[in-house]
LOGU-198985 format. One record per residue: y, x, z of N, C-alpha, C in turn; residue in one letter. Coordinates in steps of 0.2 Angstrom, whole numbers, plus 5000, padded with zeros to 4 digits. Layout:
// residues N
YXZYXZYXZA
...
This chain:
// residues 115
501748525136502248485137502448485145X
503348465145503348485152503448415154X
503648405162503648355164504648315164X
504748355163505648345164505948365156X
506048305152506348315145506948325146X
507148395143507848415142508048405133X
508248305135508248255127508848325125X
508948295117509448335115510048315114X
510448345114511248315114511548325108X
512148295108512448305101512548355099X
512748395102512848465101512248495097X
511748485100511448515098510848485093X
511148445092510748415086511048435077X
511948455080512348485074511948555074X
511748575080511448675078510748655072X
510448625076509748605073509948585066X
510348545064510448535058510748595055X
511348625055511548705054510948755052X
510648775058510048805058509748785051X
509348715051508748715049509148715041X
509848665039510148675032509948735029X
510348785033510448845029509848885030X
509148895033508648905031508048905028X
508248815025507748785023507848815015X
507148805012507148815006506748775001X
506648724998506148684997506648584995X
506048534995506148494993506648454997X
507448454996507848415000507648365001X
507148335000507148275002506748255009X
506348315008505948335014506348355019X
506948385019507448405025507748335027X
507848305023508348255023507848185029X
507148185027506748155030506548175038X
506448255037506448265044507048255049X
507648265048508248275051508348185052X
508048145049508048075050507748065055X
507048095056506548075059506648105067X
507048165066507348185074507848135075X
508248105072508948065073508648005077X
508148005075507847905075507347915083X
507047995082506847995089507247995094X
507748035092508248045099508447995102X
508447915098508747835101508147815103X
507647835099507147755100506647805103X
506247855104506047885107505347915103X
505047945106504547995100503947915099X
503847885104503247835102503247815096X
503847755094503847725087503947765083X
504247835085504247865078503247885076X
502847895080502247895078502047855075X
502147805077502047755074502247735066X
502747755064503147755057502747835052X
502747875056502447925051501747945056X
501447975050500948015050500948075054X
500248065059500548165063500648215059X
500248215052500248275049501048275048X
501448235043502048205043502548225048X
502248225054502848235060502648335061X
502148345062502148425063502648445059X
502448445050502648485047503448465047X
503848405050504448395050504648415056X
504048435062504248495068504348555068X
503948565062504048655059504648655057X
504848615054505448625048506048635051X
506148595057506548565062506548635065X
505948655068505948715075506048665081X
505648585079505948545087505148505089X
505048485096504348485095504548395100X
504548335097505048275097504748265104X
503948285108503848245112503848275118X
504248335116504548385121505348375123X
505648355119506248345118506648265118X
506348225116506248145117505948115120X
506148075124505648035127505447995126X
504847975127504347925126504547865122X
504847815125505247745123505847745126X
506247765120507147755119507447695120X
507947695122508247635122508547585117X
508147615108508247565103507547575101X
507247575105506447565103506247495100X
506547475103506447385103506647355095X
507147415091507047415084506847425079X
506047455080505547465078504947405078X
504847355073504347315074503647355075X
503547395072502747405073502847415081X
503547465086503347475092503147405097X
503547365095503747295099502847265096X
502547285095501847255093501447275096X
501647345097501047425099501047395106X
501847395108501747375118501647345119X
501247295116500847235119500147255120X
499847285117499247325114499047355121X
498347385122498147425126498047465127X
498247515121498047595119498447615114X
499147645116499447665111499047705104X
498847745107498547805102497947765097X
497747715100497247675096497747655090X
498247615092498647595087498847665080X
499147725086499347785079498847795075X
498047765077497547795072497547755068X
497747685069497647615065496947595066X
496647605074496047565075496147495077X
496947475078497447405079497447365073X
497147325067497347325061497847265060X
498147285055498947275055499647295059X
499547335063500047375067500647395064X
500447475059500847485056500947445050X
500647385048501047355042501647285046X
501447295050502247235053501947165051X
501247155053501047095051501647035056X
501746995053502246975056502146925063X
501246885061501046855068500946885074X
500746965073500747005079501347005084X
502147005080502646995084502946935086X
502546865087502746825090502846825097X
């Protein structure tokens, strides 16, 4: 990973989708989810999206893509904040503890944790 995200633009979020449409072969709905799961990066940043999906989840919608999200997104987007599991996590002292679910209740949006 490099130090300097070159995030993706609109532009080029249309090629990526172009691209991945018309090469893709397989279950729409799994395109449909990954193309979601870039869109949701691009605002809110690759963290919350860890937190929403599974890594295995996220690779195989990086293969699909041809986009590697934390190469391309940055960390915490500027609607990260609409992400309850995120607004939970950054209270937390170990993101990564949370994406493994050693934080229990995180990913389920327990609701006292966002007081």
């Amino acid at each position: 990973m490099t130090d300097e995200i070159k995030e993706i633009s609109q532009e080029e979020m249309f090629e990526i989708w172009e691209r991945t449409f018309l090469n893709f072969k397989g279950n729409s709905e799994i395109l449909r989810n990954a193309f979601g799961m870039l869109m949701m990066a691009r605002t809110m940043g690759w963290k919350p999206i860890y937190l929403m999906h599974g890594r295995a989840t996220i690779k195989e919608y990086e293969r699909i893509l041809g986009v590697k999200i934390q190469e391309r997104c940055v960390p915490i987007g500027k609607d990260a904040h609409k992400s309850m599991a995120w607004r939970v996590t950054s209270k937390l002292s170990n993101f990564w503890k949370a994406v493994k679910g050693e934080y229990p209740d995180v990913k389920t949006n327990s609701p006292e944790l966002v007081k």
